[in-house]
C-alpha positions as CSV (number, residue, x, y, z in Angstrom):
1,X,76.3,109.4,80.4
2,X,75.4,107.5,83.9
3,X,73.6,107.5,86.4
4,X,74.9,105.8,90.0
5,X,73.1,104.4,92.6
6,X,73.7,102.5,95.6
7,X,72.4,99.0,95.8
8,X,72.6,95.4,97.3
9,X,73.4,92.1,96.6
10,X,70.2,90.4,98.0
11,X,72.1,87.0,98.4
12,X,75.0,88.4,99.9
13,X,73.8,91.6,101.9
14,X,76.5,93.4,100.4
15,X,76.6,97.0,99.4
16,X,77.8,97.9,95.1
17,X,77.5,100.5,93.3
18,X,75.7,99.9,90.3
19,X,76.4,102.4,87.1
20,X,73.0,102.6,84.5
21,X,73.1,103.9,81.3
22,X,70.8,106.7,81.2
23,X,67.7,105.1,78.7
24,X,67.9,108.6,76.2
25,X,71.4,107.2,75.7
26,X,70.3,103.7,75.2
27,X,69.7,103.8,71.8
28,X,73.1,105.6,70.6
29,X,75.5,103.2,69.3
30,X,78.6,105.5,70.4
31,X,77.4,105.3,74.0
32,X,76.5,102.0,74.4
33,X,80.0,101.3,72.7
34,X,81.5,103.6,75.3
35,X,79.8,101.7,78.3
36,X,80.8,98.5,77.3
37,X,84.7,100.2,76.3
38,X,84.7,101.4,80.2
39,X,83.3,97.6,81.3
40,X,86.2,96.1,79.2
41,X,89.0,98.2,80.5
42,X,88.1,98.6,83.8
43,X,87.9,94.5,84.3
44,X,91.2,94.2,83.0
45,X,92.4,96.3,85.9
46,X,93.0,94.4,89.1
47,X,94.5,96.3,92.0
48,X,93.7,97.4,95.0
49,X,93.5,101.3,94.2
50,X,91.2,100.7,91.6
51,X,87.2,100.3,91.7
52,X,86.8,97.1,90.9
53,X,84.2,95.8,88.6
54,X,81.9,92.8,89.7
55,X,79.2,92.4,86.7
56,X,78.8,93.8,83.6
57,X,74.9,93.4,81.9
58,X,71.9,93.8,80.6
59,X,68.3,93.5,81.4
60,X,65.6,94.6,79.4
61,X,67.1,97.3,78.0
62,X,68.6,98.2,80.6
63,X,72.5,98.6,80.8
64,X,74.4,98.2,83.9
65,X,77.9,97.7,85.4
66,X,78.3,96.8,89.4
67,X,81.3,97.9,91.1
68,X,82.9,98.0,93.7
69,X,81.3,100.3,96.7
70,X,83.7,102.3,98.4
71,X,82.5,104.1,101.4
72,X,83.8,107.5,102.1
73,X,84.3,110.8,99.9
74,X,86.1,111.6,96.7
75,X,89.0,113.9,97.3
76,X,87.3,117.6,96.2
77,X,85.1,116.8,98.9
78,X,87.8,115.7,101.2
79,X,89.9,118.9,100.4
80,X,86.3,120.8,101.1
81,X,86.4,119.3,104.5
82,X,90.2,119.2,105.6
83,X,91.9,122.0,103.4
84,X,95.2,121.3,101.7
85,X,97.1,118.1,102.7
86,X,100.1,117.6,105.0
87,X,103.3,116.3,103.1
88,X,102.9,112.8,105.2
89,X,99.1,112.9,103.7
90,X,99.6,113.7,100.8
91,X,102.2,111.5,100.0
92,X,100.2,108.6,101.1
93,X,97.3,109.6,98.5
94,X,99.9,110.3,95.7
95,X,101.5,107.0,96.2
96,X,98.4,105.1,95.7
97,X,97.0,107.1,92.6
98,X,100.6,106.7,91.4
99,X,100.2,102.6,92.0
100,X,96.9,102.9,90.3
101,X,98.0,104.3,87.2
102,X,100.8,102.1,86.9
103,X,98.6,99.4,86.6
104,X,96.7,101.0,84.0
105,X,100.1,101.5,82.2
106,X,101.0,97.9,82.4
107,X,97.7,97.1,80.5
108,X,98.7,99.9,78.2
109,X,95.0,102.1,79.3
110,X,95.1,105.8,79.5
111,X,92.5,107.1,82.3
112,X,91.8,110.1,80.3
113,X,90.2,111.9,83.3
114,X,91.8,111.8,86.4
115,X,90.4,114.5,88.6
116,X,89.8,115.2,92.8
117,X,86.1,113.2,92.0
118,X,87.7,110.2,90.2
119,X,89.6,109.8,93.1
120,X,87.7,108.3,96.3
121,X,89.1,107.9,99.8
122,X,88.0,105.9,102.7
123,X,88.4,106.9,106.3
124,X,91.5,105.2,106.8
125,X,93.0,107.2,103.5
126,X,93.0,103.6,101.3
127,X,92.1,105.1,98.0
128,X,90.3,104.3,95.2
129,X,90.5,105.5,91.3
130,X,87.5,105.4,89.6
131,X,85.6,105.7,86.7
132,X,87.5,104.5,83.2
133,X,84.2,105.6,81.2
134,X,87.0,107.7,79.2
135,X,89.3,105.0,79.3
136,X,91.1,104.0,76.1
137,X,93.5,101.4,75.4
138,X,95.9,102.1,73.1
139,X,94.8,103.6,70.0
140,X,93.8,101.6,66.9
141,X,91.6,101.9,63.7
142,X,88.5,100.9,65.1
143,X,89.0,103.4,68.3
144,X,90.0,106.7,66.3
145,X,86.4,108.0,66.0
146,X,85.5,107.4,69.6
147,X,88.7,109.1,70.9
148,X,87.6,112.5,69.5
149,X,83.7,112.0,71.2
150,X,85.5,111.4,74.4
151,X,87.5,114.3,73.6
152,X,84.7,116.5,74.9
153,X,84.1,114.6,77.7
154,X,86.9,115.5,79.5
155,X,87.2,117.9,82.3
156,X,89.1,121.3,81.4
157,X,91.1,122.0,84.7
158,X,92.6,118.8,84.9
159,X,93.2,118.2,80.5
160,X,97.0,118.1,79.6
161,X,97.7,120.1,76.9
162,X,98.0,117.4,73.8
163,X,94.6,116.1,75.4
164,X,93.1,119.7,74.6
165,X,94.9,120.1,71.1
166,X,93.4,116.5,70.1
167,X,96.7,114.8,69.9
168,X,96.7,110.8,70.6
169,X,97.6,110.1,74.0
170,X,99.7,107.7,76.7
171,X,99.9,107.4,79.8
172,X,102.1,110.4,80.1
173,X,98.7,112.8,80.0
174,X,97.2,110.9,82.9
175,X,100.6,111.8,85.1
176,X,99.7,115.7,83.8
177,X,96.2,115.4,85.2
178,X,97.4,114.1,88.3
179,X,100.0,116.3,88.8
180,X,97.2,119.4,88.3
181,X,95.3,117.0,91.0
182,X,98.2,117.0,93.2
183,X,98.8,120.6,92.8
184,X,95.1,121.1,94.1
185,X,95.4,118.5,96.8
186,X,98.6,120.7,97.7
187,X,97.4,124.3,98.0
188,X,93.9,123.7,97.8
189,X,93.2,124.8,93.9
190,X,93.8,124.0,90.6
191,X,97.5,126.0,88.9
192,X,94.7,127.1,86.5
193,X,91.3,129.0,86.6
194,X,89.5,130.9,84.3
195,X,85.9,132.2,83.7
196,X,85.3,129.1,80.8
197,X,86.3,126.0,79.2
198,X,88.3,127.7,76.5
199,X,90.4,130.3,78.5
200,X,91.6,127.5,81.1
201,X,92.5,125.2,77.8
202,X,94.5,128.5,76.7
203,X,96.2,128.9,80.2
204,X,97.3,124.7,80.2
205,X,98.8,125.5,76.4
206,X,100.3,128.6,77.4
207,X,100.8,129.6,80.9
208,X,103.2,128.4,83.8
209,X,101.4,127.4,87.3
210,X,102.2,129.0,90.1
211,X,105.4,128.3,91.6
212,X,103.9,125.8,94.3
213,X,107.0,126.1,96.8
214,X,105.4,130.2,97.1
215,X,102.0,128.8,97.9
216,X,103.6,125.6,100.6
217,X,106.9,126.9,101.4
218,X,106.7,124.1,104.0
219,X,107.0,121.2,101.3
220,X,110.2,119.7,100.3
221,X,111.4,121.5,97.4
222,X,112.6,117.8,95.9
223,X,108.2,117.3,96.2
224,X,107.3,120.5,94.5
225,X,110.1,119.8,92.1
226,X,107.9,116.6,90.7
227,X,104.8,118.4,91.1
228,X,106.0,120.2,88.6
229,X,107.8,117.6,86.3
230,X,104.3,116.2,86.2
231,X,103.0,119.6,84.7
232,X,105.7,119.8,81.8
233,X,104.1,120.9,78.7
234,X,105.7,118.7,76.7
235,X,104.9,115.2,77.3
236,X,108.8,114.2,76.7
237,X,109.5,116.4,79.8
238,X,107.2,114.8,82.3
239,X,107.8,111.1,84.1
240,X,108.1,108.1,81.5
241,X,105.9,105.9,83.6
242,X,103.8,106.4,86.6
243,X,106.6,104.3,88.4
244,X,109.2,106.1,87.6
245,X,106.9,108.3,89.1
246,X,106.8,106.3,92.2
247,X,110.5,105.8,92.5
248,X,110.9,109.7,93.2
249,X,107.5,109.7,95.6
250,X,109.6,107.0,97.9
251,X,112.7,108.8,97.6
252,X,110.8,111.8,99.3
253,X,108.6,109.8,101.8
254,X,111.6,108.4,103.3
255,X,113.7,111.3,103.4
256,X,111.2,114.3,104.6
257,X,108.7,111.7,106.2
258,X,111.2,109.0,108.0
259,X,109.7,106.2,107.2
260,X,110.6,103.1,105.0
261,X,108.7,103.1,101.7
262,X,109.2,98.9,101.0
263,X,110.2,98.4,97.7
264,X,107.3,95.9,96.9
265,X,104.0,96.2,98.2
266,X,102.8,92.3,98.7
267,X,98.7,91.9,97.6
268,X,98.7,96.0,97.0
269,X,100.7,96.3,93.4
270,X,98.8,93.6,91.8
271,X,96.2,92.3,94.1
272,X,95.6,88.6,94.6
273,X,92.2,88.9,93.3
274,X,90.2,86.5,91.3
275,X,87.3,87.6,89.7
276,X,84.7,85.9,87.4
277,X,82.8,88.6,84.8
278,X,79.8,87.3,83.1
279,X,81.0,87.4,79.5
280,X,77.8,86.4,77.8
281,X,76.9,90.0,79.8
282,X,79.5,92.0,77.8
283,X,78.4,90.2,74.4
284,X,74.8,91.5,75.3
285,X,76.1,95.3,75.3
286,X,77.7,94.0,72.3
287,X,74.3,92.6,70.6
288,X,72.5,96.1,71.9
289,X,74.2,97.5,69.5
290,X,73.1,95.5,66.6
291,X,69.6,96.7,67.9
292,X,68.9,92.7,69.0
293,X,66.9,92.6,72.1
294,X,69.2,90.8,75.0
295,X,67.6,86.8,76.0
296,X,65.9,86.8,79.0
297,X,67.6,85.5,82.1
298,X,66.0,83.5,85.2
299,X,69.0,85.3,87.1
300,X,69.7,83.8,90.5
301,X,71.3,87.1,91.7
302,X,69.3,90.0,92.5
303,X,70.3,93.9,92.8
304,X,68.2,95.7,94.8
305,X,67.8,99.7,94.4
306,X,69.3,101.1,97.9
307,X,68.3,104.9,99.5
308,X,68.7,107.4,97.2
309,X,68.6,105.1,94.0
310,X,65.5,103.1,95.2
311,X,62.8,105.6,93.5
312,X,64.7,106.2,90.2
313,X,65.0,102.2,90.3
314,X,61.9,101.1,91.2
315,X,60.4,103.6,88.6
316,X,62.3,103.3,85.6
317,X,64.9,100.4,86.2
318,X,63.4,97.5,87.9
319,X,65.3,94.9,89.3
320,X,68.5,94.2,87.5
321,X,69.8,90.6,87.4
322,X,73.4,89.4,87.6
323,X,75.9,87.3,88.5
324,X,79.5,87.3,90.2
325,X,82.0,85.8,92.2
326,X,85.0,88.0,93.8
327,X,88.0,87.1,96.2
328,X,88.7,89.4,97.8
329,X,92.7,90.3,99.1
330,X,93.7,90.3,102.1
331,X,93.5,94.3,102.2
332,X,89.8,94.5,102.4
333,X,88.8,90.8,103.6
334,X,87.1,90.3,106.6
335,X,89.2,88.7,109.4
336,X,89.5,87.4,113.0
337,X,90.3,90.5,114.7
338,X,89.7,92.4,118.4
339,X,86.2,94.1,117.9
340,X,88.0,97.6,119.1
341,X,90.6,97.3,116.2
342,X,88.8,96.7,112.1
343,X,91.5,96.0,110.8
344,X,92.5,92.6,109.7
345,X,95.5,90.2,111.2
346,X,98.6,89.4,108.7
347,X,99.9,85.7,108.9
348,X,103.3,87.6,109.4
349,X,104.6,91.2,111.6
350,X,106.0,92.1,108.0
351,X,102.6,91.8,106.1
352,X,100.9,93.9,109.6
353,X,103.7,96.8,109.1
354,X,103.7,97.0,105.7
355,X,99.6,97.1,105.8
356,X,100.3,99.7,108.8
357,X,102.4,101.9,106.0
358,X,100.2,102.0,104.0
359,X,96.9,103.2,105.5
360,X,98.9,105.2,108.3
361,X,96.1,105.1,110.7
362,X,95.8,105.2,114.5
363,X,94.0,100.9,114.0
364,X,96.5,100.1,111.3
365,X,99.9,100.8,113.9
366,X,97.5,99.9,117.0
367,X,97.5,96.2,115.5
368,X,101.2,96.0,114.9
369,X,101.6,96.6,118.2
370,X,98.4,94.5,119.7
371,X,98.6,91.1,117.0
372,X,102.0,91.0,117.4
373,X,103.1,92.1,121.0
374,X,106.3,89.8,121.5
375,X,107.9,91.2,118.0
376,X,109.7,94.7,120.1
377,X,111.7,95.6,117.3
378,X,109.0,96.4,115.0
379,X,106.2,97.3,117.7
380,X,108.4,100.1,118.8
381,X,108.4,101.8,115.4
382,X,104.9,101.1,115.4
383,X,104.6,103.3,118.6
384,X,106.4,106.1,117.3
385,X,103.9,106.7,114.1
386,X,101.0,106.0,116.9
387,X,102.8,108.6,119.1
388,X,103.1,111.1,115.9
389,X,99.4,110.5,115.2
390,X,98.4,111.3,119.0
391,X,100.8,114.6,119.0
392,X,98.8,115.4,115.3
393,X,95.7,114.7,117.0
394,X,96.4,117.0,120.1
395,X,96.2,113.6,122.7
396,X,98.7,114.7,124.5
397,X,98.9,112.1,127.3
398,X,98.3,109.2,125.1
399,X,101.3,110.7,123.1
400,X,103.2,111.1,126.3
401,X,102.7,107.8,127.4
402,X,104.4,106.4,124.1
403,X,107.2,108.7,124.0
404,X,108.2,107.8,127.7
405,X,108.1,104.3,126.9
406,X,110.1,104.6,123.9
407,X,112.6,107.1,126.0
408,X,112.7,104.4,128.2
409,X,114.4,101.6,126.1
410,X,117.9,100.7,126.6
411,X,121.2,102.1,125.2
412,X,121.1,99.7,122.7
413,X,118.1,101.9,120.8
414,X,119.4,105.4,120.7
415,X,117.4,106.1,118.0
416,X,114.7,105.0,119.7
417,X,115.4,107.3,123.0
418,X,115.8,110.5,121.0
419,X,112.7,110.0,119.8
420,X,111.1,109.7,122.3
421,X,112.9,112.6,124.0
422,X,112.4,114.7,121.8
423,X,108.4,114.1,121.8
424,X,108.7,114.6,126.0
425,X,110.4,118.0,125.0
426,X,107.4,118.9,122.4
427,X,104.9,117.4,124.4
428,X,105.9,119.1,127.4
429,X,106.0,122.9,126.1
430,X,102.5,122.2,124.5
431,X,101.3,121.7,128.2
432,X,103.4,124.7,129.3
433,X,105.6,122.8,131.7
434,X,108.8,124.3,130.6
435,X,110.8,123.2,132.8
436,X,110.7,119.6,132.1
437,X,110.9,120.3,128.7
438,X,114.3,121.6,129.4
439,X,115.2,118.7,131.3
440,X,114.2,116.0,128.8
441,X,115.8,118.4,125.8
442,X,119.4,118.2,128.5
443,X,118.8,114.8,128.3
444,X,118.5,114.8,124.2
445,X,121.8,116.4,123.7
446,X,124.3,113.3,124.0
447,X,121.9,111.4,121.6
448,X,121.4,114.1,119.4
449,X,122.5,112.6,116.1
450,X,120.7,109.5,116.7
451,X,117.5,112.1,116.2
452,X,116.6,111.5,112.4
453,X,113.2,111.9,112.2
454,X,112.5,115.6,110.3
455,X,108.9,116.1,112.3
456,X,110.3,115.4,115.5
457,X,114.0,117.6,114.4
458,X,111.0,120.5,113.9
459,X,109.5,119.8,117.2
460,X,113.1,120.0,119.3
461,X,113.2,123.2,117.4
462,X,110.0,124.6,118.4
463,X,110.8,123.3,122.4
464,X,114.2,125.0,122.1
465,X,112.8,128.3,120.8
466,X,110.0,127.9,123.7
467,X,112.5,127.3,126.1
468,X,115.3,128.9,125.8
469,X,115.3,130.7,129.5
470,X,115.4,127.6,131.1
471,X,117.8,125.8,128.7
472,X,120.2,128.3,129.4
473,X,122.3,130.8,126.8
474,X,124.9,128.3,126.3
475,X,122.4,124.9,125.8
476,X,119.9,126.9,123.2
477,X,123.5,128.5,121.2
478,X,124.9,124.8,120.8
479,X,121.1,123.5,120.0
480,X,121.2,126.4,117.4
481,X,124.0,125.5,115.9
482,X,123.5,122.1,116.0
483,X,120.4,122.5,113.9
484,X,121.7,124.8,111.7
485,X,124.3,122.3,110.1
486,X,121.3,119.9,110.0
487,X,119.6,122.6,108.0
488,X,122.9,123.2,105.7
489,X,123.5,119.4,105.1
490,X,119.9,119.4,103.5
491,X,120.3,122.3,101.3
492,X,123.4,121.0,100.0
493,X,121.8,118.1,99.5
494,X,119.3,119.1,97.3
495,X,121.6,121.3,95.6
496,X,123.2,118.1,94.2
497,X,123.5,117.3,90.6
């Protein structure tokens, strides 16, 4: 329907991306009415996992949107690159797709095709959805006809099943379609596969996925339990709401993760943002349609072509005018910071950890601890994720270095010296010196229960098995057991009504 290309704003050196209606489509009424239905819904969505949308116009024939440029790699080509996601990972990602289609619910707009290349991720895993060119607000008179061309448009491996049977559709669709993306993200491929369209379309009507706790056994079985809720075949059966949705994602993050999931995310659910789209720019999609040439503009806002784009630009497009003005929130502005650390400085420690949460990144904990140095309570907990990160990363020394000082605190933090005991132990039997792994696992014993993080419960388990020689038959029995009626509480647990 589109082409995309990546551009600048002349005035403002900054990088968009600038969606153009392909000219053999210019002259269809449905399309152009589908461009400017995709301008309109998209600009009613503000948030900060959503691509937002900067100008919406026309110039000589030519129909544009500019958007939001978001540097990095949609998530099929993420998954080509790192394989299936780790639960911490991929709970991260899910949360923010999840915060992303609640917004969309709020305005009452159903994505319609959610899929690994609608959703784009930056380095630091801040993620974006994109592309509402499907997009539908709920259904009227006047949209009934254009529901069934989009109909076709959609993508088969990721369609729930009322959305291949032609039934209207909510929100609860999307949350299918995401949960078929977040079975991919999971094991690496879609529940369903087939040689065409038609015989995938069959498999979503008919078949069951995959039991996805026999492809990850590792994953919580509350996680593949809502993977699966997502894929109900009947809509009724699914989540009500992507934030009931969310609810459930926290419940799991804090449990299997052992981390806080705040209950409000300040400048991320809504986004403080003020934008300023050129209506007079809509109304000339508008008067396209009624085959009445747009007025010329002496714009004072120039898009240039950029890389790729320039030829196809140059050639066929020209130089497209428009106007905007954006605020940005305090997620993505630029700030006083360190060089060594891009990321920006909160007015408060809260708004730096709760930033830090969210992107999970090695810069994001490294400036809870460096912007706010005299606050110990919470640059301690920043130093365990930054430890966790190191150990991930295979750093071992830089993770050492954390986990001593953390082991070093005073009895007033137990939970803070088990922690960082146990990531001595792991660190320790990853270098092969055994024997102070022993020792620091000794000194883990008396502050055994204050050890709650799961990861580093797993890594005590791996020094113990490792170790066990130098721990001594007695030690590694009461280590066994002690883990044992960790590994019983859980199940009972989950076995809960």
């Amino acid at each position: 329907m589109a082409d995309v290309y990546l551009a600048e704003q002349i005035s403002l050196r900054r990088q968009v991306a600038l969606k153009v209606l392909r000219p053999e489509l210019a002259s269809d009424s449905t399309y152009l009415e589908r461009f400017r239905r995709e301008a309109q819904a998209a600009a009613k969505l503000v948030h900060a996992n959503i691509v937002q949308i900067f100008e919406v116009g026309s110039e000589d024939d030519i129909h544009y949107i500019a958007m939001e440029y978001v540097p990095g790699v949609n998530l099929r080509q993420w998954l080509q690159k790192n394989g299936p996601a780790e639960l911490r990972t991929a709970l991260i990602i899910m949360r923010q797709v999840a915060a992303a289609l609640a917004k969309a619910a709020e305005e009452g707009i159903v994505h319609r095709d959610i899929k690994p290349e609608n959703i784009l991720i930056t380095r630091n895993l801040e993620v974006k959805v994109a592309d509402f060119g499907l997009a539908r607000v709920r259904p009227t008179e006047q949209g009934l006809e254009l529901t069934r061309v989009g109909m076709t448009m959609g993508t088969p491996l990721y369609m729930s099943p009322e959305q291949i049977q032609g039934k209207p559709l909510d929100i609860r669709s999307d949350i299918y379609s995401f949960g078929v993306t977040c079975y991919q993200l999971l094991t690496g491929e879609p529940p369903f596969k087939g040689d065409n369209a038609m015989v995938v379309g069959v498999m979503h009507l008919t078949r069951e996925p995959e039991p996805l706790e026999n492809k990850r056994p590792d994953l919580p079985r509350a996680l593949c339990q809502v993977i699966h809720r997502m894929l109900a075949k009947e809509p009724e059966k699914r989540f009500a709401s992507p934030k009931a949705l969310l609810a459930e994602l926290r419940k799991i993050y804090a449990e299997y993760v052992g981390e806080s999931w705040p209950e409000e995310l300040p400048d991320l659910e809504t986004g403080e943002w003020s934008v300023a789209l050129s209506t007079p720019a809509i109304r000339q999609l508008e008067e396209a349609m009624k085959a009445a040439p747009p007025p010329a503009r002496n714009g004072r806002w120039i898009w240039a072509a950029a890389l790729a784009g320039f030829w196809a630009l140059a050639m066929g497009v020209g130089l497209l005018v428009g106007y905007y003005r954006i605020h940005e929130p305090p997620l993505l502005a630029e700030t006083t910071s360190p060089p060594r650390l891009n990321v920006p400085k909160y007015d408060t420690i809260f708004g730096q950890w709760l930033h830090a949460s969210q992107l999970g990144t090695e810069d994001a904990w490294r400036a809870v601890i460096e912007y706010f140095p005299d606050k110990v309570y919470w640059t301690s907990r920043a130093k365990m994720r930054l430890a966790q990160i190191y150990l991930r990363e295979d750093r071992l020394e830089e993770a050492l270095r954390l986990f001593q000082e953390l082991a070093a605190m005073g009895d007033s933090e137990p939970e803070l010296r088990a922690f960082g005991l146990a990531g001595i132990a792991g660190v320790y039997v990853l270098q092969k010196r055994y024997r102070e792994a022993a020792d620091a696992l000794n000194q883990l014993w008396p502050m055994r229960d204050h050890l709650r993080d799961p990861l580093m419960r797993r890594l005590v388990d791996y020094a113990i098995t490792t170790t066990r020689e130098k721990l001594g038959p007695i030690t590694a029995q009461e280590w066994d057991s002690w883990l044992k009626s960790l590994q019983n509480g859980s199940e009972n647990a989950e076995n809960r009504p």
